[in-house]
ZAPA-78924 format. One record per residue (C-alpha): z, x, y. Coordinates in Angstrom, 2 decimals, always signed. Layout:
<recs>
[rec [Z; X; Y]]
...
</recs>
This chain:
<recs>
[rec [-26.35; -5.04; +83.93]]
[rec [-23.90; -2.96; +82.38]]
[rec [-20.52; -1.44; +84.27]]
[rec [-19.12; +1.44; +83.26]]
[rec [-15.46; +1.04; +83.48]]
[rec [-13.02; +4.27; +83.72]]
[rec [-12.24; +5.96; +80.02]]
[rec [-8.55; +4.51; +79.70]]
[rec [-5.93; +5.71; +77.47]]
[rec [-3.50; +2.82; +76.69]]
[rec [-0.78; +2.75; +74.23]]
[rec [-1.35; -0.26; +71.97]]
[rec [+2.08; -2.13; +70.42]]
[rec [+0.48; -0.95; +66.98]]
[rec [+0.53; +2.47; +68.36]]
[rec [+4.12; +2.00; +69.34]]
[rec [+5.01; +0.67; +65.83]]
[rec [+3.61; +3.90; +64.54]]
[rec [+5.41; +6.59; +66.81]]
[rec [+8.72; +5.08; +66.04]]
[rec [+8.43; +5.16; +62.13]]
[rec [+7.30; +8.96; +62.56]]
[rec [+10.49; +9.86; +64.91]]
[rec [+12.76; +7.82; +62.10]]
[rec [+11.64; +10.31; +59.50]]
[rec [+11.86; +13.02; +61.59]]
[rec [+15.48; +12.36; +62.70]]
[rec [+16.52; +11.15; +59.40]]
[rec [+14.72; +14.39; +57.80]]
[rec [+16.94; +16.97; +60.33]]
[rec [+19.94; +14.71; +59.42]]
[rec [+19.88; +15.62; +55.82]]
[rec [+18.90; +19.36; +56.11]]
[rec [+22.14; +19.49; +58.05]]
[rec [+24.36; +18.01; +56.01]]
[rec [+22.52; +19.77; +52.69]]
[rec [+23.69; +23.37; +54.52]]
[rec [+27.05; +22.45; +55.52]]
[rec [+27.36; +21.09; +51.44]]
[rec [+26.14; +23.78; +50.31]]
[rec [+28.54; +26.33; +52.48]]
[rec [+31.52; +24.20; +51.49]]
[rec [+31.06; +23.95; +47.85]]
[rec [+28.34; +26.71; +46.52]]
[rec [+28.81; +29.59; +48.74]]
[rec [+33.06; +29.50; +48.85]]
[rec [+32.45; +29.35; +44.75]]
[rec [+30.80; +32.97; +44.55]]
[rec [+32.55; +36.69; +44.42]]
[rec [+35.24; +35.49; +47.41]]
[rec [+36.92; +32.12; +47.33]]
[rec [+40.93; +33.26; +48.27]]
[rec [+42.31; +34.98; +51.35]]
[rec [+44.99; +37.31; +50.90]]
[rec [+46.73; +39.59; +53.46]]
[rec [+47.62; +42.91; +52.67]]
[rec [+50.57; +45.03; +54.29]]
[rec [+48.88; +46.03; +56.72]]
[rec [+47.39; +43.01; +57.87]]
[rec [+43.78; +43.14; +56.65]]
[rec [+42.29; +40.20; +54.57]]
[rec [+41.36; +41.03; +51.47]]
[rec [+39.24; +38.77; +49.80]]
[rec [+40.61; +38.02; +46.40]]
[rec [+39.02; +35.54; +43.94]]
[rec [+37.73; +35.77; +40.63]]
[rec [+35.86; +38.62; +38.56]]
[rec [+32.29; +38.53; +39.29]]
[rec [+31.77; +38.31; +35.19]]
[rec [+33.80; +35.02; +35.86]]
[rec [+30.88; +33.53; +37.83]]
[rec [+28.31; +30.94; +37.12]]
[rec [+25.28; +32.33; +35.29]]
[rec [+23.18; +31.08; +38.18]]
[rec [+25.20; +32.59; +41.18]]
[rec [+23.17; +35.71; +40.85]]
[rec [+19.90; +33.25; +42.10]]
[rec [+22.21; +32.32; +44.79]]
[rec [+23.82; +35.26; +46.06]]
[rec [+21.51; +37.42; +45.95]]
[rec [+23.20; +40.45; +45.93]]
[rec [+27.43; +41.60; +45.21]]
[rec [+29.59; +42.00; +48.86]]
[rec [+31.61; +45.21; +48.44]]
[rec [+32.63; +45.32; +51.99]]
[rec [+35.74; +44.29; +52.03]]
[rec [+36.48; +45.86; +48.65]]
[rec [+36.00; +49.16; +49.57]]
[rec [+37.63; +48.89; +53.08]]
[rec [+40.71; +47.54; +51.70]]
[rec [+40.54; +49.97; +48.94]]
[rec [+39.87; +52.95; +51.00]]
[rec [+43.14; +52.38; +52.83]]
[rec [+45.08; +52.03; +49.63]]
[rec [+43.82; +55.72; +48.49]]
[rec [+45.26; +58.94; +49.24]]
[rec [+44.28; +62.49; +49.57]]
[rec [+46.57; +64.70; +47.18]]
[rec [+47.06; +68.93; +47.41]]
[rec [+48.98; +70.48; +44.99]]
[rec [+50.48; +74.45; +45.55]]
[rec [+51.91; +76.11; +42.94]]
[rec [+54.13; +79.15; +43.93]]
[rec [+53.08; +83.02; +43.47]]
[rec [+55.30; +84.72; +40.61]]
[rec [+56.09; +88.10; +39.28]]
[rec [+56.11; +88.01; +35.71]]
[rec [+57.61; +91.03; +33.58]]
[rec [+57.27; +91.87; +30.02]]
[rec [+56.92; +94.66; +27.20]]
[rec [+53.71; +94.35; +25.16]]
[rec [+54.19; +96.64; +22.11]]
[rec [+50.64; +95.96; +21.42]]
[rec [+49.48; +96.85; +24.23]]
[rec [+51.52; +100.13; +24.22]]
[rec [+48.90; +101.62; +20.99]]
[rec [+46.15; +101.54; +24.16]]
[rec [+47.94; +103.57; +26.31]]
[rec [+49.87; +100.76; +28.74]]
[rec [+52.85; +101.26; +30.00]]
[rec [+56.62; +100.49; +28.63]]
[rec [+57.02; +98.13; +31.28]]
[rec [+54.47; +95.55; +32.77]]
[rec [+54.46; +93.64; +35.51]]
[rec [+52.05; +90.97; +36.15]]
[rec [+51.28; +88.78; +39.84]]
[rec [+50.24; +85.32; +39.48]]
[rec [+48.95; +83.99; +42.74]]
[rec [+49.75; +81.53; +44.49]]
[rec [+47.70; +78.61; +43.32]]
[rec [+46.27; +75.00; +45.05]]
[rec [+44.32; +72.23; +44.10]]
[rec [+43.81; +68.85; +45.27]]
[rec [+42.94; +65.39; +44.03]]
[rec [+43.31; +61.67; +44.82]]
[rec [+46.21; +58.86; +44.04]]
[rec [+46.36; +55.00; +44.67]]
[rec [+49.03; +53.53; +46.44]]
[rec [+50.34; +50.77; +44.03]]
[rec [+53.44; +49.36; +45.93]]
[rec [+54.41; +48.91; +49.36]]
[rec [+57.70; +50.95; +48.81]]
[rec [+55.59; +54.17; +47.94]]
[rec [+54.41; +54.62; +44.60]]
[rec [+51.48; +56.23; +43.68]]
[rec [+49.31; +56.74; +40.62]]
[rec [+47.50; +59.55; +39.71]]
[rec [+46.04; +62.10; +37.17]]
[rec [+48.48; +64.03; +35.11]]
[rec [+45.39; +66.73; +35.16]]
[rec [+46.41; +66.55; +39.29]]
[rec [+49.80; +67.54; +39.39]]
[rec [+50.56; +69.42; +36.15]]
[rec [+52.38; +72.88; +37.16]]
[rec [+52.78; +72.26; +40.64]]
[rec [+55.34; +73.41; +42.50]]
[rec [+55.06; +70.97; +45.70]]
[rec [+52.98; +67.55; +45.68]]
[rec [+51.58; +66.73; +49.16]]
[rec [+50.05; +63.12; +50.17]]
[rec [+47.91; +62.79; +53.07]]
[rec [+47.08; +58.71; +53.61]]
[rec [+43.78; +57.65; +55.07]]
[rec [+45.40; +57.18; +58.53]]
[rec [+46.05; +61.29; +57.92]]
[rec [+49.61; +61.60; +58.04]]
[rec [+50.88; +63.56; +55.62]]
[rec [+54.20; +63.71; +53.71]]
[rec [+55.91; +65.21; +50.43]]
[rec [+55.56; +63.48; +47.14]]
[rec [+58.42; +63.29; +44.04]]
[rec [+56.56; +63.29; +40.25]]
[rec [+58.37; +60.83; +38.85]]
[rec [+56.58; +60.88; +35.52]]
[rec [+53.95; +62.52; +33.66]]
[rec [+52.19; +61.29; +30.44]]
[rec [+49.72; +63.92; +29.13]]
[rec [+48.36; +62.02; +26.47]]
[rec [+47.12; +59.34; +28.93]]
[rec [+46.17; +61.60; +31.69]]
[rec [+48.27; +59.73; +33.75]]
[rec [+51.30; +60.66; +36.17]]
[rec [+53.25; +58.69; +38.94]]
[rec [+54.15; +60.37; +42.44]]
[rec [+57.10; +58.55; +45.17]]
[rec [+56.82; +59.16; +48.72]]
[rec [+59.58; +57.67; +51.07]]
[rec [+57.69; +55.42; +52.58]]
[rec [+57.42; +51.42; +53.14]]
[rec [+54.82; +49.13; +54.10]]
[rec [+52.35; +50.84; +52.64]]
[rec [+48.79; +48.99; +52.05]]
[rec [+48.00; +49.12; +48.32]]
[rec [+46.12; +48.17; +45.34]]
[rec [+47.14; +45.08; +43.18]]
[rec [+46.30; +45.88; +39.21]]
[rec [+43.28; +43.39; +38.14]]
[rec [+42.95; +43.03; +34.07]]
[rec [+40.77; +45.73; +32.69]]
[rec [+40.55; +43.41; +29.61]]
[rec [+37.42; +41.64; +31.52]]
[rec [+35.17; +43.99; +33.08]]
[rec [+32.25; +43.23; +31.55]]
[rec [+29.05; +45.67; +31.23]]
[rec [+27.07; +45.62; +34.57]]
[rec [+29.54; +44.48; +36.43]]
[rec [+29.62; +46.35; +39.82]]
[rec [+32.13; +48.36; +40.36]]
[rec [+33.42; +51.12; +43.36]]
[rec [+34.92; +54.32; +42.69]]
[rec [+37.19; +55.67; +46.13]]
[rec [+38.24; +58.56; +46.21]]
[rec [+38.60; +63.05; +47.90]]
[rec [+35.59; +64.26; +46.18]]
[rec [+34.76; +67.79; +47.38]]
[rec [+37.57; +67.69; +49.77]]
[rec [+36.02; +65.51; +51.85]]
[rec [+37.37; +62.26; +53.66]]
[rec [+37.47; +59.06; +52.08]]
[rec [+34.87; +58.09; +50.02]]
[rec [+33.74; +55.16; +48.84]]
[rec [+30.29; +55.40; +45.83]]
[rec [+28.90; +52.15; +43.80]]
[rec [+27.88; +51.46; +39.91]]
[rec [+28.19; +49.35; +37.47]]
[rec [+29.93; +49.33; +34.32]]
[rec [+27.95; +51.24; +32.05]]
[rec [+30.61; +51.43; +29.00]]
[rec [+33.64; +50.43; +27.75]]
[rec [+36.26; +52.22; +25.37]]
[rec [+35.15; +55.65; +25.24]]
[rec [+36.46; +58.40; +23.81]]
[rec [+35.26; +61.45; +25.15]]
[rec [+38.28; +64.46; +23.77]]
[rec [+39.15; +65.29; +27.40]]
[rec [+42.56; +64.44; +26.73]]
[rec [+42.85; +66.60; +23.83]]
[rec [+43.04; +69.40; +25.36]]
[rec [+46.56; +68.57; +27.06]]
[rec [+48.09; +66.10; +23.98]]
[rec [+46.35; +67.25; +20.89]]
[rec [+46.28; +64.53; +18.45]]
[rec [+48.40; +62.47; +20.54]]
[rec [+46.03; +61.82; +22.99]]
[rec [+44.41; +58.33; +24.08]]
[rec [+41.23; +57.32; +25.34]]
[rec [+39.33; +54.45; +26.36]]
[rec [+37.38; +55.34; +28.84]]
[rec [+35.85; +52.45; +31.14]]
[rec [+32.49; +55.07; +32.28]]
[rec [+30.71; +53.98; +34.84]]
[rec [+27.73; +55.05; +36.68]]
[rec [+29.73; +55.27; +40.41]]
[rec [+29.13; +58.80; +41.40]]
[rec [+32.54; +60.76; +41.04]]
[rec [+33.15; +64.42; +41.53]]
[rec [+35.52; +66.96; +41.47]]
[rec [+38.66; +66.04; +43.80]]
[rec [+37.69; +61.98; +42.60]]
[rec [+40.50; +63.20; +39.98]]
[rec [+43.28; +60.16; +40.41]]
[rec [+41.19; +57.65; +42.40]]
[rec [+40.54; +54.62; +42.40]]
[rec [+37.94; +52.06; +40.52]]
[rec [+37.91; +48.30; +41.58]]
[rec [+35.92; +45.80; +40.99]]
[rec [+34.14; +43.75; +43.92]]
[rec [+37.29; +41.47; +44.49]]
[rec [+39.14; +44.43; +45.67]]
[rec [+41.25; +44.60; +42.41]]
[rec [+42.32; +48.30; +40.86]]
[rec [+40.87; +48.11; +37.45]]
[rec [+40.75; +51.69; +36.23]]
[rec [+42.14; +55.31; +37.79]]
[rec [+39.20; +57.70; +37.74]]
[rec [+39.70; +60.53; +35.51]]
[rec [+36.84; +62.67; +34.31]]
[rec [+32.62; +63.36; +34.53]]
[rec [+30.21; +64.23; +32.08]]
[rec [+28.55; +67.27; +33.17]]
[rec [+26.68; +70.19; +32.29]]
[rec [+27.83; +71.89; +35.65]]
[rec [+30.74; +70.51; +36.63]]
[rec [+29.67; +68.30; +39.33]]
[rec [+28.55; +64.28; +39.17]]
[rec [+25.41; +64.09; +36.41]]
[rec [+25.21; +60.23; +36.30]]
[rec [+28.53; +59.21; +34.39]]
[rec [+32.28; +59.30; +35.05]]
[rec [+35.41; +57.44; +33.04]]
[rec [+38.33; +55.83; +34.40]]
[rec [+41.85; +55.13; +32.44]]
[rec [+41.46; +51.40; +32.15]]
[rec [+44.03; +49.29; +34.62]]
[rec [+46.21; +47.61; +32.02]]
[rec [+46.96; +50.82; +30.07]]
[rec [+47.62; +52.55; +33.41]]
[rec [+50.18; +49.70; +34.80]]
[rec [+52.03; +50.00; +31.21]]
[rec [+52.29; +53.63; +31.52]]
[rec [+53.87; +53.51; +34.85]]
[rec [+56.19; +50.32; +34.30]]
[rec [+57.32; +52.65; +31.58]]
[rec [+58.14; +55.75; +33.88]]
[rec [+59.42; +53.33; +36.48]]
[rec [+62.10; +51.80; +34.27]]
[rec [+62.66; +54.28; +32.13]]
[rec [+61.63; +57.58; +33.54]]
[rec [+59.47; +58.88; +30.54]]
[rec [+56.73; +56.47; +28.23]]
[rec [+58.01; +54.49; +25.68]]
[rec [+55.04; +54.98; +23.07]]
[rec [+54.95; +52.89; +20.14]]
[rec [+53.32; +53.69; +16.95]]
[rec [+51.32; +51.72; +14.04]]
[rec [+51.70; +54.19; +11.46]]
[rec [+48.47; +54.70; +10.62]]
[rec [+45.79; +57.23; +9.98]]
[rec [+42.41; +55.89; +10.24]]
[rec [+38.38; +57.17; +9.88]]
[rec [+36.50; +56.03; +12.82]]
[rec [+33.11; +54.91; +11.60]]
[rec [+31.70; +55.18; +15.43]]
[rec [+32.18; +59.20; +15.45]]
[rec [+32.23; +60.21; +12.31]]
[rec [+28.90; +62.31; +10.85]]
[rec [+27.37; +60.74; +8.56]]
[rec [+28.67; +62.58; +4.87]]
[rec [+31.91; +61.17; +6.33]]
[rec [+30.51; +57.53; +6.42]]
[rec [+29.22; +57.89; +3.40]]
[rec [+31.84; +58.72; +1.72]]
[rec [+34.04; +55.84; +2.79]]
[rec [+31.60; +53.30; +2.37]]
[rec [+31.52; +52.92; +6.24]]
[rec [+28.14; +51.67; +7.58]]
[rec [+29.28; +48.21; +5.56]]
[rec [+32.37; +47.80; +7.62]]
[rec [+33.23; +45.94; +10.59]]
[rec [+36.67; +47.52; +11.55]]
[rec [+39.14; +50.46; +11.03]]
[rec [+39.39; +52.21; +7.46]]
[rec [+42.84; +53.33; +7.02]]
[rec [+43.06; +56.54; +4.96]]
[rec [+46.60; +56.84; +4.81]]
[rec [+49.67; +54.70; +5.62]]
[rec [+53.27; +56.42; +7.04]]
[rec [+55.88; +56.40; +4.76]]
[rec [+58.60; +54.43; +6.71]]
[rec [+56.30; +53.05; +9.38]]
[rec [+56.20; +49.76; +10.77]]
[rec [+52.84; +49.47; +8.73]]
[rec [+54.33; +51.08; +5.63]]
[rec [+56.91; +48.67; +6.34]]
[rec [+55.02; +45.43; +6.77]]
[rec [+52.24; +46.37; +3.13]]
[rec [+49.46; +47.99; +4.77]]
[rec [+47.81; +50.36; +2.26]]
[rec [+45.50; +52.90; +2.21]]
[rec [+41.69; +51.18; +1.88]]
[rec [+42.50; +48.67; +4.25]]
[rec [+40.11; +47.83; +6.82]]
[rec [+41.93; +47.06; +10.11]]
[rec [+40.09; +44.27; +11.37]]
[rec [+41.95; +42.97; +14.77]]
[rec [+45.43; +43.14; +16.46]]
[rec [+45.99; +39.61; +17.67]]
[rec [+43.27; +38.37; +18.78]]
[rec [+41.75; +41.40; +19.89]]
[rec [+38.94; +42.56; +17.49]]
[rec [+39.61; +46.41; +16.93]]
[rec [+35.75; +48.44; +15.88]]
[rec [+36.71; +51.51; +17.11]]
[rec [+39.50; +54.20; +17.20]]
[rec [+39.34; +53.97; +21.15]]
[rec [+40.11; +50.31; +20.58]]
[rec [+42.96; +50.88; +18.43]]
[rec [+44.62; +53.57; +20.22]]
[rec [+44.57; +51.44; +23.43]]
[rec [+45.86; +47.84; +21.97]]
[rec [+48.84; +49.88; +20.14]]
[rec [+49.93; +52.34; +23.41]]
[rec [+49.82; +49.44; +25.58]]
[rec [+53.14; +48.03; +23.45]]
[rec [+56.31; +49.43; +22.81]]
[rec [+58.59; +50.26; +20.25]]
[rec [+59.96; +46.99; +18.60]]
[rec [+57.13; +44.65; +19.79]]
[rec [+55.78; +42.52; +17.02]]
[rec [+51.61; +42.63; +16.08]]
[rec [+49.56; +40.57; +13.92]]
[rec [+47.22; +42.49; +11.97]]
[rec [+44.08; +41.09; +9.89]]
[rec [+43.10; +43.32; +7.20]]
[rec [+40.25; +42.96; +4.81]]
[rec [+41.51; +44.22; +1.61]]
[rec [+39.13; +43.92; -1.63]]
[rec [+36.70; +41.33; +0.31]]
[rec [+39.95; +39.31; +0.80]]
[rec [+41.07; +38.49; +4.69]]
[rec [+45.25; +39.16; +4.54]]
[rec [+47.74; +38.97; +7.75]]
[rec [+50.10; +41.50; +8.36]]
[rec [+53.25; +41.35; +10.91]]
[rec [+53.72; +44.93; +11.72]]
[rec [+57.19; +45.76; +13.29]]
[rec [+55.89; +49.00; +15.92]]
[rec [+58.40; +52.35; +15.91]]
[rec [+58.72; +55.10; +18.13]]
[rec [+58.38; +58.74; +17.28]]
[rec [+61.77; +59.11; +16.02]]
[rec [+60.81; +56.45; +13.39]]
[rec [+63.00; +53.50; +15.10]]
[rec [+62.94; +50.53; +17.81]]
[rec [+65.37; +52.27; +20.81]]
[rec [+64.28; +53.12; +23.81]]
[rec [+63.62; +56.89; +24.33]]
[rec [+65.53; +58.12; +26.99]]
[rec [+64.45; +60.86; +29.54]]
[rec [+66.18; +63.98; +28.47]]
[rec [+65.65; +66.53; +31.20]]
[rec [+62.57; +68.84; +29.01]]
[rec [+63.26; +67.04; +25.91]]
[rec [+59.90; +68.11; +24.21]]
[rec [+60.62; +72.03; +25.36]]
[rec [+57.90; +72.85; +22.64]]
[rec [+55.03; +71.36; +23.83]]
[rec [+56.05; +72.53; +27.54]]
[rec [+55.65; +75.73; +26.20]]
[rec [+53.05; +75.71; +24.04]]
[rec [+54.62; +77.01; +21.02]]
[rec [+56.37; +76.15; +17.91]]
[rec [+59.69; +77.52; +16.77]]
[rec [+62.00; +77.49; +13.46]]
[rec [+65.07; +78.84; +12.79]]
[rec [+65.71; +82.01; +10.92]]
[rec [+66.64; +81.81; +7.16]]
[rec [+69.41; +83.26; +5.63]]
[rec [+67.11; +85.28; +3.48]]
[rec [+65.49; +86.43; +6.58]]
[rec [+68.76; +87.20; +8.81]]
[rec [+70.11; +89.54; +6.08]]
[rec [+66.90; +91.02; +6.16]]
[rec [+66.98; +92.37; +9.68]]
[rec [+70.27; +91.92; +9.83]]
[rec [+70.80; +89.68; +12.79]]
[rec [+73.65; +86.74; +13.15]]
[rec [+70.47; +84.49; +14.29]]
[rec [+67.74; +83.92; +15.99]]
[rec [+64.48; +81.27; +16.71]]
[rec [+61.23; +82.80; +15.24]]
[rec [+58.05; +81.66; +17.06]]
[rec [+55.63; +80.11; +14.45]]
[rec [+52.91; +79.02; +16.40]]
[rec [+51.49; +79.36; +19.99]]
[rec [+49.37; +76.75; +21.89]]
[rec [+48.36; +76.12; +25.45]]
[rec [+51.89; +75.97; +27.55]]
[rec [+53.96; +78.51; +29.42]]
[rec [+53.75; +81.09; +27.29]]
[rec [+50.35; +81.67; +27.21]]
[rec [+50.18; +81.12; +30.41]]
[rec [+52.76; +83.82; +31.92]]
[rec [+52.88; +86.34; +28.74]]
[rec [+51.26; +88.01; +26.13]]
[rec [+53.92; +86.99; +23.26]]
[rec [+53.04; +86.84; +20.29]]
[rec [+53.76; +85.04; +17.01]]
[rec [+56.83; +86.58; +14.70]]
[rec [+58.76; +87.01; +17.73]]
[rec [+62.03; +86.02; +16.96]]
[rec [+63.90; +85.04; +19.99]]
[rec [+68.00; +86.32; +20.37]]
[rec [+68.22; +85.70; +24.24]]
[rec [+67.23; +83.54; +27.20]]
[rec [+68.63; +83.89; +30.55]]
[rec [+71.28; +86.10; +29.05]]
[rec [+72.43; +83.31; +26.72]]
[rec [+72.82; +84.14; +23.45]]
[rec [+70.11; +81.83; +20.67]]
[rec [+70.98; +81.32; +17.28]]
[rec [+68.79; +78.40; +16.56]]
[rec [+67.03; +75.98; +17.79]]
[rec [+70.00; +73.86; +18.91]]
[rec [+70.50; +77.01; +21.72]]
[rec [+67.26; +76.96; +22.16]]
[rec [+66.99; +73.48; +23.51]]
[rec [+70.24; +73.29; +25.36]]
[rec [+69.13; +76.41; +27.56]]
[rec [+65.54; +74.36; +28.30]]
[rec [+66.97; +71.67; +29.12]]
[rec [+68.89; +73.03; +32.27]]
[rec [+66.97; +72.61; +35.45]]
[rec [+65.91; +76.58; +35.88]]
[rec [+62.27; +77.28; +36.33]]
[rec [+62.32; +80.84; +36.07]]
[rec [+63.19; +82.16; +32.61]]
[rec [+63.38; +85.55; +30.91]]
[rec [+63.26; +85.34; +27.26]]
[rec [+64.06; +88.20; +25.14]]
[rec [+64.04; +89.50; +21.26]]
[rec [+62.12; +91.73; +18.99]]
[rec [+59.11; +91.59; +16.33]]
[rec [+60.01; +92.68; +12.87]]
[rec [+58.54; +95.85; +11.92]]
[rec [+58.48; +96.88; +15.68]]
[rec [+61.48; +98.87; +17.06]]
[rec [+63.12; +97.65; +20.14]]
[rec [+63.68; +95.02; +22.04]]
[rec [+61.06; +93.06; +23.77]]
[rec [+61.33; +90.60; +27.51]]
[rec [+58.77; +88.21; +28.99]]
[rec [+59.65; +86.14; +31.82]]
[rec [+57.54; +83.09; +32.52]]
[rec [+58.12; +79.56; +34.68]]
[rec [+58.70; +76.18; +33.10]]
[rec [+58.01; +72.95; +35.36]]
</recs>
């Protein structure tokens, strides 16, 4: 006969045996994904775009470690993705809203040219009152601030409003037309602000935030990446002429009008560039904008700071730029076969002139800098000043020769140039001036006088209709006899001027009153 017994679960020791070697893994397996994470936070994740902790002014943290070009090539895979939080907050409260007014004026003159059409003896002419506004970056606790020269230029009162929107009065301290660049004071301490990171190495498609007023709107903050480095886009030429430098960091951050001044840092919260201009058919963002690059901008304004004006050093040199010129041009100098800068003419008593550069050299690095373009050039040289020592290589008849080249200032020596209240009255006024020959005073027999030889863009187109052949016997009442008159009665701190003279051929004398900043 057969019993049926109750089914019966029992737990055999084998069973046991099992069940304990699976809970063994199982611990041992959460063990080690715990300590893998807490690894991998310590010594992967601290070694990305943040690894330092620095506190500003004001008390926020701003992460500060290396440039993201600096990292790994695999912390992309890792990360994931750039954190420009903290960048742009910090940032943001660095940057500052500037407005500009320039003062109405009443400007009177005689045009005889105008009088064959019927105008009037006397003219009188009302310029508006004028205002604009732009953006600046705080760069020092004690209340200096960098901005566009572009900003400021002409203005008759400089207003800052900070992000926390107080406003107070700023002091130009310095302007440098050829740079775009100009620094502003305000009496202030504590301030938060921007530390300068080294322009040097941004690398392309590195990302990048451009804060700034666009549009007259609050702070804001827009993202790209580094699109380009050392362009030259003629902006600047319009203000400096042939003195003007560019290389242009351009980026594809969107920047618009009133971004003028602002800031452009890179994801550690570092200024590396002050934004300065767009490409644009219509005047507004169309996908690229340039900054001044950070290391020319914090040379510039160590300059004004210590010595009120920029102490701007010159090679000696004047160079064809394969990159822009057409091609005829490249033909000619055998320049699709060069690597470098082909120097067409050499100074006569410049520091290159000086140290055996000729004409036919190809200018093939400044230190250890490789130089390919005039945008290179023009920045390695204006970042140095008058009496600093360069090593050039030159290729020179498929031979490699070292130069030492001993830079000069404008004046053809090694001082410092010191601030001379309008020394350069000329280009303030957009015009050129000689003195009147003997030959020519007997002529129209005067004891002396400045004749104007050429006008540009400056006060005097600005405010008159003058014209060139003036020749100039009065300003303010003060008698001019040359240019030595000339320049003392610019230099005086007046703004309102009324200059006076006549135009040979012409009978009578002639008055235009204009303002000089």
């Amino acid at each position: 006969m057969i019993v049926e017994q109750p089914l019966q679960f029992n737990f055999t020791s084998k069973y046991r045996s099992n069940m304990k070697r699976i809970f063994g893994i199982i611990t041992v397996a959460a063990l080690t994904s715990l300590l893998t994470f807490i690894v991998a936070k310590k010594y992967i994740y601290n070694d990305q775009v943040f690894a330092q902790s620095e506190t500003l002014n004001d008390g926020f943290k701003l992460q500060n470690a290396k440039y993201t070009g600096e990292a790994p090539a695999t912390a992309s895979a890792v990360v994931g993705y750039v954190n420009l939080e903290d960048a742009a907050e910090a940032s943001a409260k660095a940057v500052v809203h500037i407005k500009t007014e320039t003062k109405a004026t009443n400007v009177r003159y005689r045009d005889p040219f105008a009088e064959f059409f019927g105008s009037p003896f006397g003219q009188r002419q009302y310029n508006a009152p004028q205002s604009a506004s732009g953006s600046g970056v705080i760069i020092s606790a004690d209340g200096f601030i960098v901005t566009n020269n572009h900003v400021v230029d002409g203005a008759d009162e400089v207003t800052v409003t900070f992000n926390n929107k107080r406003t107070v009065k700023a002091k130009v301290m310095g302007t440098d037309p050829s740079t775009d660049l100009a620094l502003l004071k305000v009496s202030e301490t504590g301030l938060p602000f921007l530390s300068f990171g080294n322009s040097d190495k941004v690398r392309l498609g590195e990302w990048v935030l451009a804060v700034g007023y666009p549009l007259n709107l609050e702070t804001t903050v827009t993202a790209g990446i580094v699109s380009a480095k050392q362009r030259n886009i003629g902006v600047n030429q319009r203000k400096a002429g042939v003195n003007a430098i560019e290389s242009f960091i351009q980026t594809d951050a969107a920047v618009n009008p009133g971004n003028s001044g602002g800031a452009l840092v890179n994801a550690s919260g570092q200024l590396i560039g002050i934004n300065s201009a767009i490409a644009s058919p219509t005047g507004s963002y169309a996908g690229y904008s340039y900054a001044i690059p950070a290391n020319l901008v914090k040379k510039v304004v160590d300059d004004m700071r210590q010595f009120g004006n920029v102490q701007r050093a010159y090679l000696g040199i004047n160079f064809v730029d394969s990159k822009t010129k057409d091609p005829a041009t490249r033909k000619q100098f055998n320049l699709d076969n060069i690597n470098g800068i082909y120097i067409n003419n050499v100074i006569e008593g410049s520091g290159a002139d000086k140290a055996g550069i000729q004409k036919g050299d190809i200018l093939v690095s400044i230190g250890q800098k490789k130089i390919n373009t005039g945008a290179q050039l023009q920045e390695n040289v204006a970042r140095l000043r008058p009496g600093d020592k360069i090593n050039v290589t030159l290729e020179r008849n498929g031979r490699t020769i070292n130069k030492t080249v001993v830079l000069k200032n404008s004046l053809g020596n090694t001082e410092i140039v010191k601030k001379a209240a309008r020394a350069n009255y000329e280009k303030t006024l957009g015009a050129s001036f000689r003195d009147l020959t003997t030959k020519e005073k007997n002529a129209l027999q005067s004891r002396g006088g400045v004749i104007i030889t050429d006008i540009t863009n400056g006060a005097l187109s600005k405010y008159t209709r003058i014209k060139k052949g003036f020749v100039i016997t009065e300003v303010n009442e003060t008698r001019i006899y040359s240019k030595k008159d000339l320049q003392k009665v610019f230099s005086s701190e007046s703004k309102e001027f009324q200059m006076g003279g006549f135009y040979p051929n012409y009978e009578g004398n002639y008055f235009y009153s204009f303002r000089m900043n």
